[in-house]
C-alpha positions as CSV (number, residue, x, y, z in Angstrom):
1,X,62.1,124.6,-30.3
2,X,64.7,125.9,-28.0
3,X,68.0,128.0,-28.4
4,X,69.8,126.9,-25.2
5,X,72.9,129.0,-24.9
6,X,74.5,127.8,-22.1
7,X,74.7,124.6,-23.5
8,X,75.3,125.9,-27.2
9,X,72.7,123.3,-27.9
10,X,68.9,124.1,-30.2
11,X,66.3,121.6,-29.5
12,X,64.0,121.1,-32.5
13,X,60.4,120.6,-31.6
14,X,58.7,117.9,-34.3
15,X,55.0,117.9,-33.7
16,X,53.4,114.8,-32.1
17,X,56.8,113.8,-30.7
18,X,56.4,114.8,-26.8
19,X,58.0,118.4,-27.7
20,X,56.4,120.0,-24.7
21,X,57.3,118.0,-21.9
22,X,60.8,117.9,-23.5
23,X,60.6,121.6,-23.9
24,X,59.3,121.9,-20.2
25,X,62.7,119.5,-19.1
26,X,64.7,121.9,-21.1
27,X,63.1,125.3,-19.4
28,X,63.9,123.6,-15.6
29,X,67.7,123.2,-16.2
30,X,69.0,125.2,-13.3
31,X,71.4,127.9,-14.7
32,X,69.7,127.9,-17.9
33,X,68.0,130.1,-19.7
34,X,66.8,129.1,-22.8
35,X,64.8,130.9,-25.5
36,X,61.8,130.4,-27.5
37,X,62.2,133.4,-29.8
38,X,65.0,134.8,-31.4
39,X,65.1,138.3,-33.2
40,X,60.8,138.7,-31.7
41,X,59.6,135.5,-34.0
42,X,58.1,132.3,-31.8
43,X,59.6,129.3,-33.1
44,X,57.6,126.2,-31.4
45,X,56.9,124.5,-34.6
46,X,58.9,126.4,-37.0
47,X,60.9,124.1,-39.0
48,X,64.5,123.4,-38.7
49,X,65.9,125.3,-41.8
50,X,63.6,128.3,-41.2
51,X,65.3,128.5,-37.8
52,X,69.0,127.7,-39.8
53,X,68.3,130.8,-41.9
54,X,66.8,133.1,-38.9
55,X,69.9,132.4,-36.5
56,X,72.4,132.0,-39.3
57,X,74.5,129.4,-40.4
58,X,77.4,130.7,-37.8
59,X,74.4,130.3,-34.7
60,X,73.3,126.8,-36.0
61,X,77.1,125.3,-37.1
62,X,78.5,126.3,-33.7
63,X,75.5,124.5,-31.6
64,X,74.6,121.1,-31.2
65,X,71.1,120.3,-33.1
66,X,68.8,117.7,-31.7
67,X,65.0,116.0,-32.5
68,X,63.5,113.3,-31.5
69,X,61.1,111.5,-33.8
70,X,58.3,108.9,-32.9
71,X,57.2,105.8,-35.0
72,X,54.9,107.8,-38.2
73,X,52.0,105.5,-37.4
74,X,51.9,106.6,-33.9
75,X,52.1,110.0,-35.1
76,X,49.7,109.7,-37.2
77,X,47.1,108.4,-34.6
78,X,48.0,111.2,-32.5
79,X,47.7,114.1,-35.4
80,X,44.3,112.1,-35.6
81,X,42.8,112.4,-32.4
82,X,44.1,115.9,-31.9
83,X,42.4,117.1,-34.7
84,X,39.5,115.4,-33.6
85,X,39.1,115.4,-30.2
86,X,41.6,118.9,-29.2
87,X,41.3,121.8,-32.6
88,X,38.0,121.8,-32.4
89,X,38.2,123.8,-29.4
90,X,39.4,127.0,-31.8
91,X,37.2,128.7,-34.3
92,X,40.3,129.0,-36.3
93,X,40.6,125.5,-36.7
94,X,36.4,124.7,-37.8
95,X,37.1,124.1,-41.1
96,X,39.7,122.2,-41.4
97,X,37.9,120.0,-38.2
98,X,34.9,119.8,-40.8
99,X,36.6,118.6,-43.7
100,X,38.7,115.5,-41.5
101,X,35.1,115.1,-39.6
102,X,33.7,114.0,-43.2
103,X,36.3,111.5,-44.5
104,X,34.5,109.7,-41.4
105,X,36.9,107.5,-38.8
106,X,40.5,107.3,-38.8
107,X,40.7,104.9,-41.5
108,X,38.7,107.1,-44.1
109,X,40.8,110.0,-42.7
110,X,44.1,107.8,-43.7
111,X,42.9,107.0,-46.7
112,X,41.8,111.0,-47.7
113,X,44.8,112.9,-46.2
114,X,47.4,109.8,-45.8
115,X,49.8,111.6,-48.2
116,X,49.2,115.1,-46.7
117,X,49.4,114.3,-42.9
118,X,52.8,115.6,-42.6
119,X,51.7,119.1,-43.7
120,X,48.6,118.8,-41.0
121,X,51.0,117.5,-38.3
122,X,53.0,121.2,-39.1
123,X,50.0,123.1,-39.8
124,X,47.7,123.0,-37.0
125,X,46.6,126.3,-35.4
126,X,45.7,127.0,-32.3
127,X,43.3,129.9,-30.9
């Protein structure tokens, strides 16, 4: 997520949709300077109305609001393998990795947490 004043413009950041090298693109705009916190709270993942109601509606109405969003399967393979192959390098994330390590491959992982996925894709933690 990025407030990018100059441009009266906030980019919301979906996970598993190339947010960081879009985020990186944003933070190399020359004469730009674009924030990642507002009022001392982080906002990488934090979700587009939380961000409404942090900024206010005058902030958000007043600036152009953009996403980009990625085909849910591909997504879904990607939440997979980063839960898989990149969380389990922080404790914080060891049981959660356990419990998606025991529905087996990604197929039994689909099958377990298919309805839930969205809330892993916006709840991951990292160390």
């Amino acid at each position: 997520m990025r407030i990018i004043p100059e441009y009266k413009a906030i980019y919301v950041h979906i996970p598993k949709t190339a947010g960081n090298s879009i985020s990186d693109a944003i933070d190399s705009l020359p004469d730009c300077n674009p924030l990642s916190e507002y009022k001392g709270k982080q906002f990488k993942h934090i979700r587009a109305r939380e961000l409404k109601a942090l900024t206010g509606g005058e902030m958000w109405n007043g600036h152009f609001t953009f996403a980009f969003v990625r085909n849910p399967w591909d997504q879904m393979v990607s939440c997979y393998n980063w839960w898989t192959q990149i969380a389990p390098q922080w404790p914080k994330n060891d049981k959660a990795v356990t419990a998606i390590r025991a529905a087996g491959d990604f197929n039994g992982w689909s099958r377990v947490y298919g309805s839930s996925s969205r809330e892993l894709l916006s709840t991951r933690v990292q160390g």
